[in-house]
C-alpha positions as CSV (number, residue, x, y, z in Angstrom):
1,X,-20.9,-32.2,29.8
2,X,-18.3,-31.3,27.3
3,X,-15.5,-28.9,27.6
4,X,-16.4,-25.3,26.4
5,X,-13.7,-23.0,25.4
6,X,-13.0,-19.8,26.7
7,X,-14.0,-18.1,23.1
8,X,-17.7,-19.8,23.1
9,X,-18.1,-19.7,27.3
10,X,-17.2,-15.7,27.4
11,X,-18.9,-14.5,24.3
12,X,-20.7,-11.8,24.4
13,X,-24.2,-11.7,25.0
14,X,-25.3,-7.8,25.5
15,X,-24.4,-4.9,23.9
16,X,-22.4,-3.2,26.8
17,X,-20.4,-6.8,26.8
18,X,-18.9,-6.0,23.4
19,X,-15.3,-5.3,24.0
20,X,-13.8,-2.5,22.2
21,X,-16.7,-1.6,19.9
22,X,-18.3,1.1,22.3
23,X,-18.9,3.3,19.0
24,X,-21.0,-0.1,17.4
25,X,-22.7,-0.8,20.1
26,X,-23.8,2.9,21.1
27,X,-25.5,3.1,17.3
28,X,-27.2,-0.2,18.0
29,X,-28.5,0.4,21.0
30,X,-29.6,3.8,20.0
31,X,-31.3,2.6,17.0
32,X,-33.2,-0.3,18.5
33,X,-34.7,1.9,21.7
34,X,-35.7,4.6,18.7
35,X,-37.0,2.0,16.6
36,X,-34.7,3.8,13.7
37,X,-34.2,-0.2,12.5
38,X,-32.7,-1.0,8.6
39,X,-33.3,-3.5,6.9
40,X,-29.7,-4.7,5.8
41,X,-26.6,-4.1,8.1
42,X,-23.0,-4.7,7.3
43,X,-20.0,-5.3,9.8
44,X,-16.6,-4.9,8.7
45,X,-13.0,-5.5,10.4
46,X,-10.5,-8.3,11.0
47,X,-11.0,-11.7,12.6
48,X,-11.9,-12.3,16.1
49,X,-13.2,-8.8,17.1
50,X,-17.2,-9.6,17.4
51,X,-19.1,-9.0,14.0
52,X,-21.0,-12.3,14.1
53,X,-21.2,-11.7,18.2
54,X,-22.8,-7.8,17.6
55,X,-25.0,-9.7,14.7
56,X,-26.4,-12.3,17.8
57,X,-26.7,-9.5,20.0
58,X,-28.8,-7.0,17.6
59,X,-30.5,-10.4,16.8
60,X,-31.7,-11.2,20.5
61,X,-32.4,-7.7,20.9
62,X,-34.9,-7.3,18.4
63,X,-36.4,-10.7,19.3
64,X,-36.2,-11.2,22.9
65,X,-39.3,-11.2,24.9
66,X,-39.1,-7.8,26.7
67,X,-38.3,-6.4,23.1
68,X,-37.2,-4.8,20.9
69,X,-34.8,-3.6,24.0
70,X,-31.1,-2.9,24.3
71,X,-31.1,-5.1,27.1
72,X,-32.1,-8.6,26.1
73,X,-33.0,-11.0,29.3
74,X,-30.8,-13.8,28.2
75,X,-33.1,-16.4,29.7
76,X,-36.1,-16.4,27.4
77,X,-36.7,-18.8,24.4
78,X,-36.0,-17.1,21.6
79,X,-32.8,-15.5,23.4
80,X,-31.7,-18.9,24.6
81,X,-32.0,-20.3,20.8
82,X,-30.5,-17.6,19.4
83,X,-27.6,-17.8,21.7
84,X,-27.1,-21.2,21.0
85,X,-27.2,-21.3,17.1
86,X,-30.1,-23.2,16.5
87,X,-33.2,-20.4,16.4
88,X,-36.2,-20.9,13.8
89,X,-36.2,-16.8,13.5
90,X,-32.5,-16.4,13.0
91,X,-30.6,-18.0,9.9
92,X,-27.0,-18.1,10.3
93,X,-24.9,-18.5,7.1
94,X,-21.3,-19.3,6.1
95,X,-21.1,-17.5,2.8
96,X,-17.9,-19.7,2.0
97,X,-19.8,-23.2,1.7
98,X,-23.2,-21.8,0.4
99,X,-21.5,-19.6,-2.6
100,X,-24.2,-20.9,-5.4
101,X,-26.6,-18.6,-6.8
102,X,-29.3,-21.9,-6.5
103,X,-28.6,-22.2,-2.7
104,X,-29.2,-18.6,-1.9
105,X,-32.4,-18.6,-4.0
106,X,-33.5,-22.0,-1.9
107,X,-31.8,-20.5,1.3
108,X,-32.7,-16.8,1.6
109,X,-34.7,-15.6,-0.9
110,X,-37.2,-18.1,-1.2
111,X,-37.5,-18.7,2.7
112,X,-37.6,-14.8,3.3
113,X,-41.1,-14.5,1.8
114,X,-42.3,-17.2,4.5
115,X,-44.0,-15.9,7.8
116,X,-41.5,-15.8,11.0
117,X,-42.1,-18.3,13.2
118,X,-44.1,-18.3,16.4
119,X,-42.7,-16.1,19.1
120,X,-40.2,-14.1,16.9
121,X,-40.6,-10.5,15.1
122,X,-38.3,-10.6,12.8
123,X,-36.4,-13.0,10.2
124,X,-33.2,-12.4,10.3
125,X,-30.6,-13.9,8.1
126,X,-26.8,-13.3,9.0
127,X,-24.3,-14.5,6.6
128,X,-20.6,-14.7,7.3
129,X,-17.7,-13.8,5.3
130,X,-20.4,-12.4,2.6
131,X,-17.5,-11.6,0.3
132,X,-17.2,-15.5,-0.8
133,X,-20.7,-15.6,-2.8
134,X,-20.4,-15.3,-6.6
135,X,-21.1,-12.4,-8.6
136,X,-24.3,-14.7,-9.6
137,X,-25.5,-15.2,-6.1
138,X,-24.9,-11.5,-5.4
139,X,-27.0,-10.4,-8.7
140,X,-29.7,-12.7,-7.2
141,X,-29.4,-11.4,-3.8
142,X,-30.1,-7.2,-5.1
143,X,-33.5,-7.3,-5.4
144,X,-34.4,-8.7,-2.2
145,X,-32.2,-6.5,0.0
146,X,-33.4,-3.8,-1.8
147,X,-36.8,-4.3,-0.9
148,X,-37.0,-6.9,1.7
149,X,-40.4,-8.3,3.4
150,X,-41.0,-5.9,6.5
151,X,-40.4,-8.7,8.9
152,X,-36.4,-9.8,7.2
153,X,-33.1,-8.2,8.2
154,X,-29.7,-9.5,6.8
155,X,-26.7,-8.9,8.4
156,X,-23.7,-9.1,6.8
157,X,-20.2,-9.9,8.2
158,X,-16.7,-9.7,6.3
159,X,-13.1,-9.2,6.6
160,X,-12.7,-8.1,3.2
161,X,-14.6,-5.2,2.4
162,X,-13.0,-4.2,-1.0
163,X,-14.2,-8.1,-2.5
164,X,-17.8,-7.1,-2.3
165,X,-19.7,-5.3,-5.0
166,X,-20.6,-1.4,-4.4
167,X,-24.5,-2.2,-5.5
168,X,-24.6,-4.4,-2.1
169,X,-22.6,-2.0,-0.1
170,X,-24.7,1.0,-0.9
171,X,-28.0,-1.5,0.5
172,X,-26.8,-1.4,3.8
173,X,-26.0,0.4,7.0
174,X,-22.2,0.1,7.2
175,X,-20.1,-0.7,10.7
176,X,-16.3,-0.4,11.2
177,X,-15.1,-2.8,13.6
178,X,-11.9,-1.8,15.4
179,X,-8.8,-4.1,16.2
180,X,-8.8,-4.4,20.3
181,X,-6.3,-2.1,22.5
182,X,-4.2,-4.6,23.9
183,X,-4.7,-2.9,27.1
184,X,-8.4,-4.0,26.9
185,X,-7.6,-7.6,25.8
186,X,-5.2,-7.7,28.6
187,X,-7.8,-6.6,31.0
188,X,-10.6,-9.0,29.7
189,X,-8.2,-12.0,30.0
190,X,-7.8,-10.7,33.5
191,X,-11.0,-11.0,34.1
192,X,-11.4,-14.2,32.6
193,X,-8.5,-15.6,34.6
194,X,-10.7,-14.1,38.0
195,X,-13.4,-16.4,36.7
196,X,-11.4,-19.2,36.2
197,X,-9.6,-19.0,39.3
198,X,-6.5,-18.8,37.6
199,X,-3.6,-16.6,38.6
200,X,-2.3,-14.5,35.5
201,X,0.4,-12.2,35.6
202,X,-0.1,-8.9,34.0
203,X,3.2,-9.2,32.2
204,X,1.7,-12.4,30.8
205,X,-1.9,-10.8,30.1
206,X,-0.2,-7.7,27.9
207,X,2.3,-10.8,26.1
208,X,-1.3,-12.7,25.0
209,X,-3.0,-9.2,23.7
210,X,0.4,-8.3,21.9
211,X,0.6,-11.7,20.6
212,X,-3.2,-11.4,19.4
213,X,-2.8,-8.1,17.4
214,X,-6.0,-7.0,18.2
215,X,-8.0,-10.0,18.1
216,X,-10.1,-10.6,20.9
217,X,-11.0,-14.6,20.0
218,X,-7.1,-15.3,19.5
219,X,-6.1,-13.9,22.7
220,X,-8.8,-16.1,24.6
221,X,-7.8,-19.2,22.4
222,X,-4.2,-18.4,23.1
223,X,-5.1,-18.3,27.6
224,X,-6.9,-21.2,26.6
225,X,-3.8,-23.0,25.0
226,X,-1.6,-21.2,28.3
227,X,-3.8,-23.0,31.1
228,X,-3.8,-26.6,29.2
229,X,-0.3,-26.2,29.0
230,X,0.9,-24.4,32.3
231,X,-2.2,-25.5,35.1
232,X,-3.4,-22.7,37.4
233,X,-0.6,-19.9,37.1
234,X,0.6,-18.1,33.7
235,X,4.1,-16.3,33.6
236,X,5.2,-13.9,31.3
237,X,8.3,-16.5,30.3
238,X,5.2,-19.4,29.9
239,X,3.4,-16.8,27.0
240,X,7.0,-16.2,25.6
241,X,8.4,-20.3,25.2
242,X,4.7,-21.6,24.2
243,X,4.4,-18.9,21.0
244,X,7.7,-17.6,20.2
245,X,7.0,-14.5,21.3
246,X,9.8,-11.4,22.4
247,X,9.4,-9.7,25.5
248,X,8.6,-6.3,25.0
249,X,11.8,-5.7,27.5
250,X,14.0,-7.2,24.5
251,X,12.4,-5.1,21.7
252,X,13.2,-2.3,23.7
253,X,16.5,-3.2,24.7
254,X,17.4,-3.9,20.7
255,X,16.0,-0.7,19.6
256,X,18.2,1.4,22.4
257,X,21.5,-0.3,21.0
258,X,20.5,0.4,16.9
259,X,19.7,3.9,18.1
260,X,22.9,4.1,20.2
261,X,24.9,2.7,17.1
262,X,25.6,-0.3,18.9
263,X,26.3,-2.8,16.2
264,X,27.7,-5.9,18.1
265,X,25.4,-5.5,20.8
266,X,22.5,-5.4,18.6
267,X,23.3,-8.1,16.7
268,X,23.9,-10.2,20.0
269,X,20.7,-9.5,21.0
270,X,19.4,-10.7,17.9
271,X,21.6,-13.7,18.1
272,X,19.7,-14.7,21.5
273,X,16.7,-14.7,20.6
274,X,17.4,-17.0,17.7
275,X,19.1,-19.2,19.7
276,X,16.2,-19.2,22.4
277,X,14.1,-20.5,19.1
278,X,12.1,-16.8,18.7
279,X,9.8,-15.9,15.5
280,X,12.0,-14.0,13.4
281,X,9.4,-13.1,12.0
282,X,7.4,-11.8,15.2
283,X,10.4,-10.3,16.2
284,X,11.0,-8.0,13.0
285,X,6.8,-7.4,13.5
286,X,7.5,-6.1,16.9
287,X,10.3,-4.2,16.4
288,X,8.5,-2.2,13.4
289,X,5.9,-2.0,16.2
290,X,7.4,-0.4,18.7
291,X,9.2,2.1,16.3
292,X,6.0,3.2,15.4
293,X,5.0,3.6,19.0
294,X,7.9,5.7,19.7
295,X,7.3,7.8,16.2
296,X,3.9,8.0,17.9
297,X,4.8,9.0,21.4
298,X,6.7,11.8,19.7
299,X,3.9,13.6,18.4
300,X,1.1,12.5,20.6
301,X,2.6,10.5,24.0
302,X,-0.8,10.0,24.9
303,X,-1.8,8.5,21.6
304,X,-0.1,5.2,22.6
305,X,-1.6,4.9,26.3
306,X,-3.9,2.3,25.4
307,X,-0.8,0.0,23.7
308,X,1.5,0.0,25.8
309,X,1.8,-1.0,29.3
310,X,3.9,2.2,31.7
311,X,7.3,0.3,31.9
312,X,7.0,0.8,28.2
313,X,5.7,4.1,28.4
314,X,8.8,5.3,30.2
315,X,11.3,3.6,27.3
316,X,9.4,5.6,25.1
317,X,9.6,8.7,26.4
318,X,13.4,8.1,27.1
319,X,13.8,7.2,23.8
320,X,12.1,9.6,21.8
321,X,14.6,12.8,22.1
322,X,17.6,10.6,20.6
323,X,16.4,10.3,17.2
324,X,14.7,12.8,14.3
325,X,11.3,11.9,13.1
326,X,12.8,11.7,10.0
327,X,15.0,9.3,10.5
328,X,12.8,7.2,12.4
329,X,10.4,6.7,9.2
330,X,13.1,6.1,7.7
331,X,14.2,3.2,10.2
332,X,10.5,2.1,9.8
333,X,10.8,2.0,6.1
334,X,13.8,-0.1,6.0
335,X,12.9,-2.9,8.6
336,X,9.4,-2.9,6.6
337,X,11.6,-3.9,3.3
338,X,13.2,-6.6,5.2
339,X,9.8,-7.7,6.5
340,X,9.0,-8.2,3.1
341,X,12.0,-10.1,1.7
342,X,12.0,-12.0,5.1
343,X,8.9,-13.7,4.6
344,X,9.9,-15.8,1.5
345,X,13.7,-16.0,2.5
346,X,14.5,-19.5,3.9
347,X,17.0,-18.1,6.0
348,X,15.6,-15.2,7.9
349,X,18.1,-14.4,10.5
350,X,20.3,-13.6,7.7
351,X,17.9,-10.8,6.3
352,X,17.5,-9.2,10.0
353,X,20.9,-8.8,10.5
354,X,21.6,-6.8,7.2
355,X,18.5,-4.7,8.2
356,X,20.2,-3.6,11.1
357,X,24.0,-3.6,10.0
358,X,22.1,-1.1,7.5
359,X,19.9,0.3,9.5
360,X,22.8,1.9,12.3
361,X,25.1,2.8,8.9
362,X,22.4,5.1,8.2
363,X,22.0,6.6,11.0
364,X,25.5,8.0,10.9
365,X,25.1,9.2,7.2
366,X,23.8,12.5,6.4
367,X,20.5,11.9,3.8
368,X,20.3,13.0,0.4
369,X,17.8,15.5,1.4
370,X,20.2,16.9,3.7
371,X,23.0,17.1,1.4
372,X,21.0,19.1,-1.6
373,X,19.5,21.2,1.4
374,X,23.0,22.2,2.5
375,X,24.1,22.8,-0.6
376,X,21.4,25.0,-1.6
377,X,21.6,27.3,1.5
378,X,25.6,27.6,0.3
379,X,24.7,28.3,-3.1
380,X,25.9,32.4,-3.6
381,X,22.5,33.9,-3.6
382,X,20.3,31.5,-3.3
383,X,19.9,31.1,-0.2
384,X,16.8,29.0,0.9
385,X,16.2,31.4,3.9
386,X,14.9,35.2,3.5
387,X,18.3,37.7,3.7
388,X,18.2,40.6,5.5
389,X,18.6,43.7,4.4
390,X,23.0,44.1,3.4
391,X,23.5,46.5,6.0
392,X,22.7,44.8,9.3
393,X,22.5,40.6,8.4
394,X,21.6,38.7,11.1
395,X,23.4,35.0,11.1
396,X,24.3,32.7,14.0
397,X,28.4,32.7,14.3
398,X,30.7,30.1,15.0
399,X,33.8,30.8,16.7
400,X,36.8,30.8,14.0
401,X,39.2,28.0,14.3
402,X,42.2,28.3,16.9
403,X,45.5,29.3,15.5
404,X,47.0,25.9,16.2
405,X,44.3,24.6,13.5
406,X,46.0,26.4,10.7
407,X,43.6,29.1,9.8
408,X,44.8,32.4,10.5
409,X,42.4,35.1,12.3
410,X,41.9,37.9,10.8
411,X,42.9,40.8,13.0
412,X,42.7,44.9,12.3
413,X,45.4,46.0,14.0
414,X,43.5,49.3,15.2
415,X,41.0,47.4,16.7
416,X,41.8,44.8,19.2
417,X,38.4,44.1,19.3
418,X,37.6,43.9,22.8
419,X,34.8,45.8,23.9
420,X,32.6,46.4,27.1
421,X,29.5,44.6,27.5
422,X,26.8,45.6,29.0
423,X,27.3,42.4,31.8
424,X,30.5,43.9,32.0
425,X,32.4,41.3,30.2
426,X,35.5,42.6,28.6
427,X,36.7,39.7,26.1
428,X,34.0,39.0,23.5
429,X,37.1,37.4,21.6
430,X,37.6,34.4,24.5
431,X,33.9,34.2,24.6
432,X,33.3,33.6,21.5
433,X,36.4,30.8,21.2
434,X,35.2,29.2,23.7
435,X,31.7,29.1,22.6
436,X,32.9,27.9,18.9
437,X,34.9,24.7,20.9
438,X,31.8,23.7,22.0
439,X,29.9,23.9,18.5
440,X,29.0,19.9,18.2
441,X,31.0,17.7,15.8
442,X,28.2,17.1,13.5
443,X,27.4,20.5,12.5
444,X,30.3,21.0,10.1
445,X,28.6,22.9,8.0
446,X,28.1,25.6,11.0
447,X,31.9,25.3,11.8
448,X,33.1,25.6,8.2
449,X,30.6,29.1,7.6
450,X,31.7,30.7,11.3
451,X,35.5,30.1,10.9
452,X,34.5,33.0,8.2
453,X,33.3,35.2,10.6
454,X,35.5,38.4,12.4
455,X,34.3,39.5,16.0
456,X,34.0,42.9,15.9
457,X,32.5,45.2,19.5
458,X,29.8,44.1,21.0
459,X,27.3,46.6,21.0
460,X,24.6,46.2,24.5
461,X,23.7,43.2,24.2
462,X,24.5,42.2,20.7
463,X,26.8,39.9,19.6
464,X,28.3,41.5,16.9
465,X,30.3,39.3,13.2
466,X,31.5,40.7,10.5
467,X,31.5,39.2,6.9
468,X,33.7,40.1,4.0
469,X,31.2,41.2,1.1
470,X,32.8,37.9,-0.7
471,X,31.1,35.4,2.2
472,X,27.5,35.7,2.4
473,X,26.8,32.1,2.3
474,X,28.6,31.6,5.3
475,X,26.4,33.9,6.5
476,X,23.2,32.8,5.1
477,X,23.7,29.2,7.1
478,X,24.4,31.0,10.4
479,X,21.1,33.0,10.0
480,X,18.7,30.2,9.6
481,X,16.7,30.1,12.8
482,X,18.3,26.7,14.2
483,X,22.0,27.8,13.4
484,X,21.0,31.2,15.4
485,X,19.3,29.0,18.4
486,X,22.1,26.7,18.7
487,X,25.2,29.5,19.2
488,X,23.1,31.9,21.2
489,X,22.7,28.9,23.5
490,X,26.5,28.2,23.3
491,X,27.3,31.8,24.0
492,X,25.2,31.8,27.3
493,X,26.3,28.7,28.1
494,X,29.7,30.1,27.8
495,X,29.2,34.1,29.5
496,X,26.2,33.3,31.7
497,X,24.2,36.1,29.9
498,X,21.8,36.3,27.1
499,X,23.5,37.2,23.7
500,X,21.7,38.7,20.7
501,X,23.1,37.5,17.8
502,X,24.2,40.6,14.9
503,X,25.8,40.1,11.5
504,X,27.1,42.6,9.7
505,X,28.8,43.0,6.3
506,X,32.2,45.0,6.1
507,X,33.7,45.9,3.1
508,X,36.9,46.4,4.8
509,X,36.5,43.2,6.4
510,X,38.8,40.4,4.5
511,X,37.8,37.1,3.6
512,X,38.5,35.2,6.5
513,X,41.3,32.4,6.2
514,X,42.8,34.2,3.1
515,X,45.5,36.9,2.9
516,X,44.3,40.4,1.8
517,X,46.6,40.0,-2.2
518,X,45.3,38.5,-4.7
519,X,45.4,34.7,-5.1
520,X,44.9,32.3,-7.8
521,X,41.3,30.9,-8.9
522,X,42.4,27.6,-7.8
523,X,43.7,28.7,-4.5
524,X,39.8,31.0,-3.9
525,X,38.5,28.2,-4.7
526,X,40.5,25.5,-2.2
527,X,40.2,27.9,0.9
528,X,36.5,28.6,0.4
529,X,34.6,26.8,2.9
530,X,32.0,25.5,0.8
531,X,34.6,23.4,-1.4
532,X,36.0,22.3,1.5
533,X,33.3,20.7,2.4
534,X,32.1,19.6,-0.8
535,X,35.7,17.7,-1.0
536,X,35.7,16.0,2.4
537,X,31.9,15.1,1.8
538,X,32.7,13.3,-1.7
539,X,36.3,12.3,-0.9
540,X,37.4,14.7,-3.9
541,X,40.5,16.4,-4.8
542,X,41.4,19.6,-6.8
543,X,42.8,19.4,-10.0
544,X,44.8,22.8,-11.6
């Protein structure tokens, strides 16, 4: 007897067999026990997932013995036949060889009018990759799906859905065919392996259902491949050397560092693996992957459950608090550009590392959104959060820069402002320095706006600034919700109570940095934090 491959010997041969498809076969199985049957059926989705298998299955079902039943024996002539591909009743059609309009008339048309054969209900005609026929053969085919002989069902199978024509879409009962979880694939090669008597590690198993992307008949053909190749026990390093595939250990690894900023070491990662002979390609596929997954896990971490295996679960999760989702789509968005450009370069490797040389520069690059954002909220009022009324606004405050920085405080000399709190804290002055030292390094805009702030009383348990009537867009960026958050964190973190942050607008106040006579244009203009900013962001210089 001939060798039988693990794709033909493990098909499916009953609805609850179908891997994957439980919202397919649920319809099916419903409609045949109902007797709710249509005449024309259509199964759409990628290769290697079980369209033509479900068509075999509803096939058997309708004609088996014990039938119709959702259940078919398996054992009985018509099941047998139709199981094996050569049935009278059932008519099995690659729409790729038999495009003509003559040999559909000859094949299905014509031969639909004729009785079924002996021992079968229906006719049924099933007709792969349907998409292929000609906009003749299709013309030809309308009338007779419309209004087919009682005893004829087509079924229709294709992985291109947008190639066939509306008028035979809207004939027929349309199914969605889902790629595979891997975790699914990985547990039916399992059990494969069980049958086999083959040992199969579940590293190995999860490699062959990545590797498959969802394709059921791939991942079998790929074990298949595995135990001609490696005898009776399958490692994880086996899956990786036979297709060029990346642990999902390395992918993880090489995302870490290009989050991190780690350009050498992400690059020597990269190096590896295309020394060790890796698929660029399948790398730069993974990678993309695996971002998604962790964009994924951010929003929804049980969304990716049935992807990933836990070890990866755990990176994931480790992962996802050390980058923004924006600018993790953006990293998706780049690394899909050099997908593209990668797949007609000759020399890959040299596309991947620019993605990622890039890819870590903008990471440590504030966006264009960002900038106009900033801007905006400093623009004199425009601010792009509501103001308060002028009287009492509420802003988050930085500390003031230390003398030794070159920016005087701005002291009354009547009012030392030192105050009792109500946690009995005298200094609201050394509280709030130390709280500004700890204000993180990226948030210049925060430091620039609260070295204009004055610390006045504190009044219970309000923190209290003061703002010169000249600096309300200083203020404006400490009152935005986040700015507020982050420095009534730092001041509890700092006095070990709970602060309530209070702005307030003095006219008596002066502008903070600057002495109380009157200055030059050019000199307002070179103090105020905004244009500070705006010159160290662009690299500018002022001009008299």
């Amino acid at each position: 007897m001939s060798y039988e491959v693990f794709a033909r010997k493990y098909r499916p041969q009953t609805f609850d067999d179908l891997v994957g498809q439980a919202h397919v076969s649920r319809t099916l199985k419903n409609a045949v026990a109902q007797n709710r049957l249509a005449h024309a059926y259509l199964f759409v989705g990628p290769r290697g997932i079980g369209k033509t298998s479900t068509a075999r299955i509803l096939a058997k079902a309708l004609n088996c013995v014990k039938g119709p039943t959702v259940t078919p024996c398996g054992v009985c002539d018509p099941c047998r036949e139709i199981a094996a591909g050569n049935s009278f009743g059932v008519f099995e059609y690659d729409a790729a060889s038999n495009t003509q309009v003559d040999k559909i008339r000859e094949l299905i048309i014509e031969r639909a009018k004729i009785a079924t054969p002996q021992g079968y209900r229906y006719k049924i005609y099933i007709i792969d990759e349907v998409h292929m026929l000609s906009a003749s053969s299709f013309n030809a085919l309308l009338k007779t799906l419309e209004e087919p002989p009682p005893h004829v069902i087509f079924i229709f199978a294709t992985t291109e859905i947008n190639k066939l024509p509306l008028t035979i879409v809207s004939r027929c009962q349309r199914f969605d065919l889902h790629r595979i979880p891997a975790k699914l694939i990985a547990d039916h090669l399992q059990f494969i392996a069980k049958k086999e008597k083959i040992t199969l590690e579940p590293a190995a198993a999860h490699a062959i259902a990545r590797g498959a992307e969802g394709g059921l008949r791939d991942a079998e053909s790929m074990l298949d491949q595995l135990v001609a190749f490696c005898g009776e026990k399958i490692s994880e390093n086996d899956v990786l050397n036979v297709f060029g595939f990346t642990s999902e250990q390395t992918v993880v690894d090489l995302t870490g560092k290009v989050l991190r900023g780690e350009t050498a070491a992400a690059l020597d990662v990269l190096y590896e693996q295309s020394e060790a002979g890796k698929d660029m390609m399948r790398l730069m596929s993974d990678l993309i992957s695996y971002l998604r997954d962790l964009l994924v896990f951010k929003a929804k971490p049980d969304a990716v459950a049935e992807d990933v295996d836990p070890e990866t679960q755990k990176a994931l999760a480790a992962q996802s608090s050390s980058i923004e989702n924006d600018r993790l789509l953006d990293l998706i968005d780049q690394f899909a550009q050099a997908e593209g450009r990668m797949k007609w370069a000759p020399n890959k490797k040299l596309h991947f590392e620019v993605a990622i040389i890039k890819a870590i520069q903008s990471l440590n690059q504030a966006t264009l959104d960002e900038v106009i954002e900033k801007l905006g909220e400093l623009r004199d009022g425009k601010s792009s959060t509501p103001k308060p009324a002028p009287a009492e606004k509420k802003t988050l405050s930085v500390d003031p820069p230390s003398p030794s920085s070159g920016v005087a405080r701005a002291a009354d000399s009547t009012n030392p402002r030192v105050a009792e709190t109500a946690n009995g804290e005298s200094d609201v002055d050394k509280i709030w320095e130390n709280a500004f030292s700890k204000i993180p390094g990226t948030k210049a805009f925060v430091r620039n706006s609260a070295a204009a702030a004055h610390v006045l009383p504190s009044e219970g348990r309000h923190f209290v600034l003061g703002f010169s009537p000249d600096q309300k867009s200083p203020m404006d960026i400490l009152g935005t919700p986040t700015n507020r958050k982050l420095i009534e964190t730092l001041l509890h973190e700092t006095s070990g109570h709970d602060w309530t942050l209070k702005l307030i607008v003095d006219e008596n106040l002066p502008v903070k940095g600057e002495p109380s006579t009157a200055q030059s244009p050019s000199e307002d203009y070179t103090d105020d934090p905004l244009i500070r900013e705006a010159l160290e962001i662009f690299k500018g210089e002022m001009r008299r």
